[in-house]
N, CA, C and O atoms as CSV, one atom per row, in Angstrom:
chain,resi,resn,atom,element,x,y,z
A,1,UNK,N,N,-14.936,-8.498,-8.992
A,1,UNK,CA,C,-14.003,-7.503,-8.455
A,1,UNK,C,C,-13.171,-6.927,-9.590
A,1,UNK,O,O,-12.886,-7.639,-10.553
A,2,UNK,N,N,-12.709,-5.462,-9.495
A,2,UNK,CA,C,-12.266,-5.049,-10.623
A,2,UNK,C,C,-10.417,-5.149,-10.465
A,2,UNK,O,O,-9.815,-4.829,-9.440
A,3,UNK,N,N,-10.061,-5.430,-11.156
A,3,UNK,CA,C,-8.557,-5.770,-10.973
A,3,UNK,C,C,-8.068,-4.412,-11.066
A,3,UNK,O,O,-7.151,-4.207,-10.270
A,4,UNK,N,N,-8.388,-3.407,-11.790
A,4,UNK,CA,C,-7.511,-2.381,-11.363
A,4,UNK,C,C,-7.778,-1.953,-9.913
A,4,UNK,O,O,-6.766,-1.671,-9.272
A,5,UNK,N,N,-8.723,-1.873,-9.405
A,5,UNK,CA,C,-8.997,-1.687,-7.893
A,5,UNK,C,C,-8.627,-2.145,-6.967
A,5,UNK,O,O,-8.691,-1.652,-5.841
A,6,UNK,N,N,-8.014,-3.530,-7.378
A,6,UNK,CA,C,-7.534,-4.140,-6.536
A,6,UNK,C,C,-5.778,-3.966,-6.920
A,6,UNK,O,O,-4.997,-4.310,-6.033
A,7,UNK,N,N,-5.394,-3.611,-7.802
A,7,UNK,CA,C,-4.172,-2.913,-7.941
A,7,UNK,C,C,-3.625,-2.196,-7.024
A,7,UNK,O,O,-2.612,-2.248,-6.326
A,8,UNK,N,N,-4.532,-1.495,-7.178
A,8,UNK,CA,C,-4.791,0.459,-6.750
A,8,UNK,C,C,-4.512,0.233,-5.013
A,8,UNK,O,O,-3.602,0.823,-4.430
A,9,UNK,N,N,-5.453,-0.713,-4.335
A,9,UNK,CA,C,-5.806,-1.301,-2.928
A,9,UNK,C,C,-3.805,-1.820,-2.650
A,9,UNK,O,O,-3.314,-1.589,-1.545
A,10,UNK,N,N,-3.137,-2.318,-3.499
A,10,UNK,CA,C,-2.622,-3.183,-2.889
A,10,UNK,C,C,-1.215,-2.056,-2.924
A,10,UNK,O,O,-0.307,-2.115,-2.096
A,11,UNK,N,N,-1.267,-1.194,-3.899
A,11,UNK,CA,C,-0.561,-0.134,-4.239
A,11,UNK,C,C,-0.544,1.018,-2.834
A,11,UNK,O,O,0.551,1.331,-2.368
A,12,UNK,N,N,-1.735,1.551,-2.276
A,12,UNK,CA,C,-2.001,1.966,-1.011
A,12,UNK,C,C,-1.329,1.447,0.234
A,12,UNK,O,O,-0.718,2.036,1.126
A,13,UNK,N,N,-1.686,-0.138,-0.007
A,13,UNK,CA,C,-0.697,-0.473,0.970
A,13,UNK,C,C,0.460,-0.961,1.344
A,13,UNK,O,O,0.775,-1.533,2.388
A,14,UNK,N,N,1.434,-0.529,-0.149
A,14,UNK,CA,C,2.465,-0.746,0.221
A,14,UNK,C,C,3.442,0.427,0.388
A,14,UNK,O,O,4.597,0.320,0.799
A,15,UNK,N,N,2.611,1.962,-0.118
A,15,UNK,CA,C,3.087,2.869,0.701
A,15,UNK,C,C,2.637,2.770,1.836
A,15,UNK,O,O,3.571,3.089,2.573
A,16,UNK,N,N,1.638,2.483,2.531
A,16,UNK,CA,C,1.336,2.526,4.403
A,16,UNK,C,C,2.743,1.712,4.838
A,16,UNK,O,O,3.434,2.131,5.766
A,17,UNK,N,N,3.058,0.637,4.159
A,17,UNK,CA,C,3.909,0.067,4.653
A,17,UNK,C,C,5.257,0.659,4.867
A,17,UNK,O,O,5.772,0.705,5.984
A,18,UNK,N,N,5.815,1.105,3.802
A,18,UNK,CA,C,6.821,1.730,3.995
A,18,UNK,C,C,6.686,3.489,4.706
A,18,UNK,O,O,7.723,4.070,5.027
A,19,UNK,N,N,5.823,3.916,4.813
A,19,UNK,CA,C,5.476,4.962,5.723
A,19,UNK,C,C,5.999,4.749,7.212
A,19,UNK,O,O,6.705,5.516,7.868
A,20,UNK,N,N,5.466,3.494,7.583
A,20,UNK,CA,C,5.364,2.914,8.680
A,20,UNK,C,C,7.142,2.359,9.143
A,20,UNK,O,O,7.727,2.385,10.226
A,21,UNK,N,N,7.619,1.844,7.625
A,21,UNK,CA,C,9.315,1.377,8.539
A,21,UNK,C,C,9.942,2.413,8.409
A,21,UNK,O,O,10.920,2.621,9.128
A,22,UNK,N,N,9.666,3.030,7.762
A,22,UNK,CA,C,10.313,4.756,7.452
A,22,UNK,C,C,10.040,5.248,8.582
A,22,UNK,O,O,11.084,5.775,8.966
A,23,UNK,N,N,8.966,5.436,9.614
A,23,UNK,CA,C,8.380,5.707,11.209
A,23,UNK,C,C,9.464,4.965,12.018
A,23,UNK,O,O,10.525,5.571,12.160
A,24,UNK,N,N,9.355,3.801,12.542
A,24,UNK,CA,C,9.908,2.901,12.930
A,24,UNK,C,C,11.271,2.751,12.967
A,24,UNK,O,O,11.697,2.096,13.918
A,25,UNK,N,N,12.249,3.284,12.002
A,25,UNK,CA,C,13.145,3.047,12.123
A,25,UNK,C,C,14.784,4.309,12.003
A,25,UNK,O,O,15.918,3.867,12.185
């Protein structure tokens, strides 16, 4: 597995995340 990809992956979802309490709240 390529570690920047998995950077990149974890980077994605921590804007979804804050997209989402930014929604939410």
């Amino acid at each position: 597995m390529n570690p920047f990809k998995g950077k990149q992956f974890q980077q994605d979802v921590i804007i979804v995340a804050v997209g989402y309490y930014l929604r939410y709240n």
